[in-house]
C-alpha positions in Angstrom: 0.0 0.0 0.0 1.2 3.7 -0.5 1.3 6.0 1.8 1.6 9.9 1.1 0.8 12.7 2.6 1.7 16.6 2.9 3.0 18.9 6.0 2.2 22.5 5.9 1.7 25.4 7.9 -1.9 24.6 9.1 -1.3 21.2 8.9 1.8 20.5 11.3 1.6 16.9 11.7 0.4 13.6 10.5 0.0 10.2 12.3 0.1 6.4 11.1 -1.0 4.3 13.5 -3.0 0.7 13.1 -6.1 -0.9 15.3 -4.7 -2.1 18.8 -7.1 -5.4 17.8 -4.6 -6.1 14.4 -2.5 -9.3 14.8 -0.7 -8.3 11.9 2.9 -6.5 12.2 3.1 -3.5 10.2 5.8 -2.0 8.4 5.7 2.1 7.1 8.9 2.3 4.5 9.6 6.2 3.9 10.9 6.9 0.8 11.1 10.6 -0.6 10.7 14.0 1.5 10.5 16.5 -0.7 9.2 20.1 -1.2 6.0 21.0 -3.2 5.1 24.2 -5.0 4.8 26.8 -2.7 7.5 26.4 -0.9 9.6 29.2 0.2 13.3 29.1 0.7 13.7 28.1 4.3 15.0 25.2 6.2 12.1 22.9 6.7 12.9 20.3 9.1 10.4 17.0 9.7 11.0 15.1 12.3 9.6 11.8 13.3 8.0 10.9 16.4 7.6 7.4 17.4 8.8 4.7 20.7 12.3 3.5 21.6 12.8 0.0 23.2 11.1 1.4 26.4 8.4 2.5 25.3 9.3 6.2 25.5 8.4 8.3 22.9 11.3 9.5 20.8 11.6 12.7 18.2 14.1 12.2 15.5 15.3 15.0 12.7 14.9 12.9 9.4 15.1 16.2 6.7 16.3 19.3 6.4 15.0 20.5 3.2 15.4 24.1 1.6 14.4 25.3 -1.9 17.6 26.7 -2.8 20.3 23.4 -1.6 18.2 20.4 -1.4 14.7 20.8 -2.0 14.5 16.6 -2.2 15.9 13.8 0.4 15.3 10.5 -0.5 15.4 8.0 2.6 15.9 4.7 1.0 13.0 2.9 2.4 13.5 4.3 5.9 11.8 1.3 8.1 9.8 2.6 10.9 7.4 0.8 13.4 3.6 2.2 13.4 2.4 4.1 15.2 4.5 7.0 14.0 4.1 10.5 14.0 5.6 12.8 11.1 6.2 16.5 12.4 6.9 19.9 10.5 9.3 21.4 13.2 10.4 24.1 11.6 9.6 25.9 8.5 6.0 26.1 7.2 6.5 23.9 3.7 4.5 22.4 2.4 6.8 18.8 2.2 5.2 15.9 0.7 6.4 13.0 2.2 6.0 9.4 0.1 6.6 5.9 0.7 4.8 2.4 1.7 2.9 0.1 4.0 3.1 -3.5 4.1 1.2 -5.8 6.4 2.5 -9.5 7.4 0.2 -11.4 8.4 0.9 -13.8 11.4 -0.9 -16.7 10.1 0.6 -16.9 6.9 4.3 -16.9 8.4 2.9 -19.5 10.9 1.9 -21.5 7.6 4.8 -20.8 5.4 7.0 -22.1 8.3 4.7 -25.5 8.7 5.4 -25.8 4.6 9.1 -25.6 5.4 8.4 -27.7 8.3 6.9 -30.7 6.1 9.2 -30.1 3.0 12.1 -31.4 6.1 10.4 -34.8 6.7 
């Protein structure tokens, strides 16, 4: 699945999360942060917000972007862990911010590893 979606002055944040109830693991790939028409030339800085392995919430600077040096960053598939927050913290873009969603399922690993299981005997 793709996921997009644009930070602006208004619109300072945006948040992927998935239902508490899933049993699915989810994972949110970013791959391009980029500036959109509009923009002015000033450092726009996103940050993302998500948990570290306590369970504390974390904010991490992923782009600096500004129209005249590097209006585009491309992340390379960034691997993040919903939920996850995405955060203008300075500038007032708008930065469009692209890349994907991919659901495992937990009983189709649990199948494909009784296939490998069999394939053994």
């Amino acid at each position: 699945l793709l996921l997009g979606c644009e930070l602006t002055a208004s619109t300072k944040s945006y948040t992927f999360q998935v239902d508490e109830e899933d049993d699915s693991d989810h994972i949110l790939a970013l791959s391009v942060v980029c500036l959109t028409d509009g923009a002015k030339d000033e450092c726009n800085v996103v940050e993302v917000i998500g948990r570290n392995h306590e369970n504390k919430e974390i904010a991490v600077p992923v782009a600096n972007l500004k129209l005249s040096c590097q209006p585009l960053l491309s992340l390379d598939n960034f691997k993040l862990q919903p939920p996850v927050t995405f955060r203008l913290a300075a500038g007032s873009g708008p930065v469009h911010l692209a890349g994907w969603h991919r659901i495992m399922h937990r009983e189709d690993a649990s199948l494909e590893e009784d296939d490998d299981l069999s394939e053994e005997d």
